[in-house]
N, C-alpha and C positions, 0 to 999 in steps of 0.2 A: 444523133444519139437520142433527141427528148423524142423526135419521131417512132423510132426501132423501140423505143421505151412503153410510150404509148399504142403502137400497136398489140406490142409482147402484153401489154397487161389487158391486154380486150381481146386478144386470144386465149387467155390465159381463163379469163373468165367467163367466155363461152363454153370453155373445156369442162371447165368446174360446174356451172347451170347444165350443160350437158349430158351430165354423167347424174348429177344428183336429182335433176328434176326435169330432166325430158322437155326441154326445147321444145315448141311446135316449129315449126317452118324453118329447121336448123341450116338449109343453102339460104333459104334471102337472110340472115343474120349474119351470115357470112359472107356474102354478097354486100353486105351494109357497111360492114366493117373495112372491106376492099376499097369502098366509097369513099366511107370518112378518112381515112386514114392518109390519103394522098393531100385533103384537105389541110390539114392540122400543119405543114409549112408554112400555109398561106394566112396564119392566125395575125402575124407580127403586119402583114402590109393591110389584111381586109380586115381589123380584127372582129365587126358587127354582122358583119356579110355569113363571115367564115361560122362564127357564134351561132348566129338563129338558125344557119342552114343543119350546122350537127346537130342542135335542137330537136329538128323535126325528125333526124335520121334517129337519135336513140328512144324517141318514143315508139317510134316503130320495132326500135332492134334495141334493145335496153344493154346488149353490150358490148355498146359503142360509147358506155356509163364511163370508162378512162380516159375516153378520148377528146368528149367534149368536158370533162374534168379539167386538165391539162390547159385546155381550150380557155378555160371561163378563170384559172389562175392567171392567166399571162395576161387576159384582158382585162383583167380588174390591176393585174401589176402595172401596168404600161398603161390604162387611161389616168389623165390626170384631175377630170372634170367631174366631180362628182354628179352633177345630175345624170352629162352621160353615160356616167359607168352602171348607176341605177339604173336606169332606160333599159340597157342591152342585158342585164343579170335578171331584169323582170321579166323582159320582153322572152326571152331564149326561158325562163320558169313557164310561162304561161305557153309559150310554143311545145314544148317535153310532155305538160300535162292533156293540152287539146290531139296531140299528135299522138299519144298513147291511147286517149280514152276515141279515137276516130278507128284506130288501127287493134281495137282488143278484141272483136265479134271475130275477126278475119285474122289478124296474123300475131296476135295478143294471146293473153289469158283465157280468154272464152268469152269476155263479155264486155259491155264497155263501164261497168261499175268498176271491175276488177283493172281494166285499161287505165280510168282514172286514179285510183290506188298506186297504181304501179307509176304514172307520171307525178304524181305527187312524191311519191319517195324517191324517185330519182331528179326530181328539181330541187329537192332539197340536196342530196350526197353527192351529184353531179353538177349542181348552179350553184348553189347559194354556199354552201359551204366553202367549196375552192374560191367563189369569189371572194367572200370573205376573207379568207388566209390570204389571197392576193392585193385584197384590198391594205391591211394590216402591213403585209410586206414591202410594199409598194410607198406608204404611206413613211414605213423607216426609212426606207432609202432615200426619198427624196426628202426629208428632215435631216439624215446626215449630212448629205451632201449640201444643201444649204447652211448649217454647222462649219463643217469642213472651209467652205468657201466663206464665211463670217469671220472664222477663225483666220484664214488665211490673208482675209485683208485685215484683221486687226494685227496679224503680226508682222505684216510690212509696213503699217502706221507706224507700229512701235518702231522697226528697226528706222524708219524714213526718220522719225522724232530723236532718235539716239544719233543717227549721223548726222542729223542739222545741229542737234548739239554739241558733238562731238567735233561738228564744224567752225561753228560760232564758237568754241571755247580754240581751236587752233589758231584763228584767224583772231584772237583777243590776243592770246603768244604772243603771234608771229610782232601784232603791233606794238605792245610794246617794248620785244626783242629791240624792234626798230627804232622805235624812240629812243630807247634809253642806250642801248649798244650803240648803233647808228648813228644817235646825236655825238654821241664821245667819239667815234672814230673820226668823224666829219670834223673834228676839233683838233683830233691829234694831226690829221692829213694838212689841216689847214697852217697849222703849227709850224707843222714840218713844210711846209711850203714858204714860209716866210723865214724860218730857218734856214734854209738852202738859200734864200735870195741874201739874206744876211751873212752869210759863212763865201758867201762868195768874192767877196772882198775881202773882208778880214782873215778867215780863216779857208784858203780853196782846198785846202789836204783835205778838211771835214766837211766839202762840200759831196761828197760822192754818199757817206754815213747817213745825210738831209735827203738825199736823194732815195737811198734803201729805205727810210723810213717812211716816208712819203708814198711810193712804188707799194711800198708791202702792205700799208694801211687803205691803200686803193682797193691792191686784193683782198683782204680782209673784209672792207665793206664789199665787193663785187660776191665774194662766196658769203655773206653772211643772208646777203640777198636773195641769194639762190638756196639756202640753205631754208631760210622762209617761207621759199616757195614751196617747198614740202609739209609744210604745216599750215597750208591753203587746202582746200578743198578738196576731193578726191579726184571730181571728175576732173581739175584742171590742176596746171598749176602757175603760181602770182610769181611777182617778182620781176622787176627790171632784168630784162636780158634773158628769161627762165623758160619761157616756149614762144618758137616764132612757127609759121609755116616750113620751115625748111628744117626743122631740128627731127635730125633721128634719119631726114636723106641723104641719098649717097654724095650729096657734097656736101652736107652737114659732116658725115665721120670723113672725107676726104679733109676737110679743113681739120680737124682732131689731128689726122693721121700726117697732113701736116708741117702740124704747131710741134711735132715730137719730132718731127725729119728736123726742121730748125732748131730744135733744141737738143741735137745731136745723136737720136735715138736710129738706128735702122728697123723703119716700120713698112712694111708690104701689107697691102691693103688686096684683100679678094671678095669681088662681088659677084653672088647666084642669085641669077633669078631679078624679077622687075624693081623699081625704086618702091620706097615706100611710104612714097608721099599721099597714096591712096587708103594709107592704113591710120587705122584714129589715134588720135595727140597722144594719149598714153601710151598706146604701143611705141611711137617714135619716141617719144622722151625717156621709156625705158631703155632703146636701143641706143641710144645717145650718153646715155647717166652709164651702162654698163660699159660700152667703149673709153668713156674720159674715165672710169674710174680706173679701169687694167692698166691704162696708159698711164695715169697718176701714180700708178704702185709701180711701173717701169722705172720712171724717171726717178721714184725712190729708191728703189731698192734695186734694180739691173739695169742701169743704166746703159751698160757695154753689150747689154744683150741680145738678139737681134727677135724681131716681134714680127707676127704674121696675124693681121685684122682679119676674118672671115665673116662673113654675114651672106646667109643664105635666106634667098625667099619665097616659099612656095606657097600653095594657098590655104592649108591651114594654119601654118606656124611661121616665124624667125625665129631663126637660130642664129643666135651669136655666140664666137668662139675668139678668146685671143689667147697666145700661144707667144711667151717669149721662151729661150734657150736658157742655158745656166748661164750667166756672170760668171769672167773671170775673175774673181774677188783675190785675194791673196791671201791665203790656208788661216793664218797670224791672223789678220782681221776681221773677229766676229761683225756678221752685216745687223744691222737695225731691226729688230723686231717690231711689226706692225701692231694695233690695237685691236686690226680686226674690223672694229665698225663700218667701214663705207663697203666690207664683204655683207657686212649681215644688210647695211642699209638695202644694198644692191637686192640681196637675197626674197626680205621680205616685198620691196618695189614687183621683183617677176612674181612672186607667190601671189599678192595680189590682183593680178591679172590672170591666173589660172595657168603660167607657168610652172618651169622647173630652171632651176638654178646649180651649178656646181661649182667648186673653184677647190686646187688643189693642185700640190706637187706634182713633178711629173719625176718618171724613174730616172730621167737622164739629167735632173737635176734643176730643171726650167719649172713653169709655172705656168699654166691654163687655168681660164677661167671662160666657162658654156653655160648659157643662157638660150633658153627655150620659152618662148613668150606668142600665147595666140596670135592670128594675126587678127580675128574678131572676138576680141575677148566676152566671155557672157558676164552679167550683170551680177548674177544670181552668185557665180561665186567669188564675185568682190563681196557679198554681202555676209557669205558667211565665213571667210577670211578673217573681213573685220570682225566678227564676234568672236572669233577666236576659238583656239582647243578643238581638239581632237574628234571631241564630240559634233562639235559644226561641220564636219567634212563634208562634201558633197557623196561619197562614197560609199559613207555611213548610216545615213540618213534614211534611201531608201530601203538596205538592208532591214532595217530594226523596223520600219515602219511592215514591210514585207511579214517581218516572224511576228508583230505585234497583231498583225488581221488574218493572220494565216488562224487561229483557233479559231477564232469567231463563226471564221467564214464553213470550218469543218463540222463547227458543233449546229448551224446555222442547214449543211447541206443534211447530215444525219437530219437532224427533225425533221423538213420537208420531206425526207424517204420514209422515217416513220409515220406521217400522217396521210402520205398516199397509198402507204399498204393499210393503214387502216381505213381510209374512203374508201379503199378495193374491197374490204371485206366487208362494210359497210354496204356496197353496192351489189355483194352478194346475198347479203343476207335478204335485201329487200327484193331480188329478184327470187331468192326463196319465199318468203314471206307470200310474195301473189302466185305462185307459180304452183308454188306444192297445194294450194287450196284446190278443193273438187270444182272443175270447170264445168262438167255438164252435167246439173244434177236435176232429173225429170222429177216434175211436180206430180203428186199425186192424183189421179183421173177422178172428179165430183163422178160418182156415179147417179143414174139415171135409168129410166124403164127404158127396156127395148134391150141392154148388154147383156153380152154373156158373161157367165161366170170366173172367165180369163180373163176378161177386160176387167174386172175390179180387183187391181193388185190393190194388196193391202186388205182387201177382206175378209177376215178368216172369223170362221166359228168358232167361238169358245163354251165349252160344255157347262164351267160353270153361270154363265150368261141365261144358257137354255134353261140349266136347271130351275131358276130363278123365276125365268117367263114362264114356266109350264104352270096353266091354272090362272095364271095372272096376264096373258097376253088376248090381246083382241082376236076376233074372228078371223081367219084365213082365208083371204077371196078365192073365187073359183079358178078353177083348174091347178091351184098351185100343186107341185108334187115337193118340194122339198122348201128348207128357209136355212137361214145362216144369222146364228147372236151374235150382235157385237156391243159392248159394251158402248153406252151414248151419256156418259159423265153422270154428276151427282142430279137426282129431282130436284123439283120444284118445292116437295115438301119436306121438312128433316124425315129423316129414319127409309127415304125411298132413293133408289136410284134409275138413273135411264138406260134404255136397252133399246138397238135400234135391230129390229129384222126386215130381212131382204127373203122375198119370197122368188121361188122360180117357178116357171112352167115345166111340162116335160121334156119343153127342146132348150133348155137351160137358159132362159128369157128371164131378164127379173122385168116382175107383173106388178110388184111391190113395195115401197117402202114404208114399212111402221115406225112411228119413235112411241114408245110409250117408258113407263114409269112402273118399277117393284116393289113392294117392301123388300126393308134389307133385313138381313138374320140376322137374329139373334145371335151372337158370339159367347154364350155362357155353357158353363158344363152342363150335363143333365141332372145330378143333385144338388144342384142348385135353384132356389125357387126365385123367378123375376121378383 
């Protein structure tokens, strides 16, 4: 397109010098143009080469003034070295003008004064100008984009400095969750263990009570553990027992799947596709946290019901799905309503890795819960997860930025059209300027003895001249037969003027040249006294 662009406007403009001021040599300007114009792709790889060579072609052919326009934009946009881009915008001005004023006698204007003219005005509306605009242009973009990219590492600092914070204050919790929870359980468990050794002589009925309390505050400390491990780090997570090598493969949820068969659950386990021991810790430990949590809300709440484990692996994504049937409950006894939370914990764990999440009734009265979790999650959008809101979307983000440069960039491409039709006209007008002047203007013939009367154009006789001479002219040499006055500017003395005669012979030979000197007349009426 900028090609068909730049040629259309150097046809365009021989059309117009064409019509309006008569081209000399209108095939080689056209021929010129055929030249350049195959050139002007080759700007972006030769861009100095390509420059000086159209240089030389539109001093010769002036319009080829759009094409090495074009040319001398793009070169000044895309060098980034300021001397060199000086170098080639001078070099390619000083080529236009020696190439015009070489080519004016012969394929120019008529001469090479008018050659030089004509390269002069088109180093300036075909070099220097565009380069300039190129320069300019060239000069914002690579200042935004250094902006842009300033901007863009200050705002990963920021965020890098909010999650180290946001890290160091989780991992402050988590500790002393631990302390202070932790230390008490470890008190009560320990309690309870000396209680069960005591109740077991005196009291055995209450030894089995020492024993549930003891058991249950094991567990208690064992999830409170794990529960901290969540409020560790992102990229990881802490905690005795909380990620091994094995958590999240398929004999990691085989052991889940199980710990539920022993504890009287019918769970079917299906596996697609490879292990996924080759996929990073967060991905396993969300496949891990979503299966113990389904199965946790089994053993709550459907106990009787029978579950189907699915975990699918292909190579962008896991999918995990588990799938119990309805419980037979008995109509009489409303079942336990959950709180909800280890859904939502669940929920936001995939959303943070650039999953998708569902959990929800089924029509036949059961209960699924699907999990869609990368299998290489990207970085970029844990980062704007954790900042939260709608507004951090990855989805949204490029949209607004899209409609936010979309004007710029329109108000941005108008101008650059309005100031190539006006270099266009600009490059007309100076091709008018030298073109419409008279190229061949013959100098007046010094006349001389020996010419004839046709030879001295510009000689004419004027009667009031003669009248003037008569009386007051010098002696007439021999053989003259006629003479011709012509006026020869003011005398030597006030009140007189000069008259020059040209005498002939009878074969119309001038024999003669006088200059002499009249008085002038009196300019007063006749009753009037000097």
């Amino acid at each position: 397109m900028e090609t068909a662009g730049a040629a259309l406007a150097a046809v365009c403009l021989f059309a117009v010098a064409q019509r309006l001021w008569h081209l000399p040599h209108a095939v080689f300007q056209l021929c010129v143009v055929a030249v350049a114009v195959p050139l002007f792709p080759l700007r972006r790889r030769r861009p100095g080469a390509v420059l000086l060579v159209l240089a030389v072609l539109a001093g010769a052919a002036p319009v080829v003034g759009p094409v090495i326009a074009a040319t001398a934009y793009t070169v000044a946009l895309d060098t980034v070295r300021p001397r060199h881009r000086v170098r080639l915008l001078g070099g390619a001005s000083l080529l236009i003008m020696a190439s015009a004023t070489a080519a004016g006698p012969s394929r120019g204007p008529g001469s090479a004064a008018y050659g030089l003219e004509l390269g002069l005005l088109l180093a300036v509306t075909a070099v220097v100008v565009p380069g300039l605009v190129g320069t300019v242009y060239g000069q914002q973009a690579r200042l935004l984009r250094a902006l842009r990219e300033r901007g863009d590492a200050a705002e990963r600092a920021r965020r890098f400095a909010d999650s180290e914070a946001r890290t160091h204050e989780r991992s402050r919790i988590a500790a002393e969750m631990h302390d202070l929870v932790g230390h008490r359980l470890s008190l009560i468990s320990l309690h309870a263990g000396g209680l069960e050794l005591a109740l077991d002589q005196a009291a055995p009925e209450l030894r089995e009570e020492a024993v549930l309390v003891r058991r249950t505050t094991r567990d208690a400390m064992r999830e409170l553990r794990q529960a901290l491990g969540v409020l560790g780090p992102l990229g990881r997570d802490t905690g005795p027992d909380a990620l091994t090598d094995a958590t999240g493969t398929r004999s990691d949820v085989e052991a889940l799947v199980a710990e539920s068969r022993d504890g009287g659950i019918a769970v079917r386990l299906e596996w697609s596709g490879p292990d996924l021991g080759a996929c990073p810790a967060r991905v396993r430990r969300a496949v891990h946290r979503v299966v113990r949590e389904a199965l946790t809300n089994v053993h709550r709440y459907a106990t009787a019901a029978h579950v189907t484990v699915r975990i699918e692996q292909n190579d962008p994504t896991v999918r995990v799905t588990v799938r119990n049937g309805a419980s037979p409950a008995s109509p009489g006894t409303p079942s336990e309503a959950g709180t909800g939370r280890g859904l939502t914990g669940l929920r936001e764990r995939v959303e943070l890795l650039g999953g998708t999440f569902e959990a929800g009734a089924l029509p036949s009265g059961g209960f699924q819960v699907v999990a869609t979790v990368p299998a290489e999650p990207d970085d970029a959008v844990a980062w704007k997860r954790s900042e939260g809101g709608a507004e951090a979307s990855p989805s949204a983000a490029p949209g607004d930025a899209a409609a936010l440069s979309r004007e710029p960039r329109t108000a941005g491409a108008l101008t650059l059209a309005l100031g190539a039709v006006a270099l266009w006209v600009l490059m007309a007008l100076a091709i008018g300027l030298v073109y419409a002047q008279p190229r061949h203007v013959a100098r007046p013939v010094e006349p001389r003895l020996g010419m004839t009367y046709q030879e001295l154009a510009g000689v004419v006789d004027i009667p009031a001249v003669r009248a003037a001479a008569t009386g007051n002219e010098p002696p007439r040499p021999a053989g003259t037969v006629g003479c011709v006055y012509s006026p020869g500017g003011s005398g030597a003395r006030p009140g007189s003027f000069g008259v020059i005669r040209y005498c002939f012979n009878a074969s119309q030979r001038l024999v003669s040249i006088d200059r002499f000197t009249v008085p002038s007349v009196r300019d007063t009426p006749p009753w009037e006294t000097p």
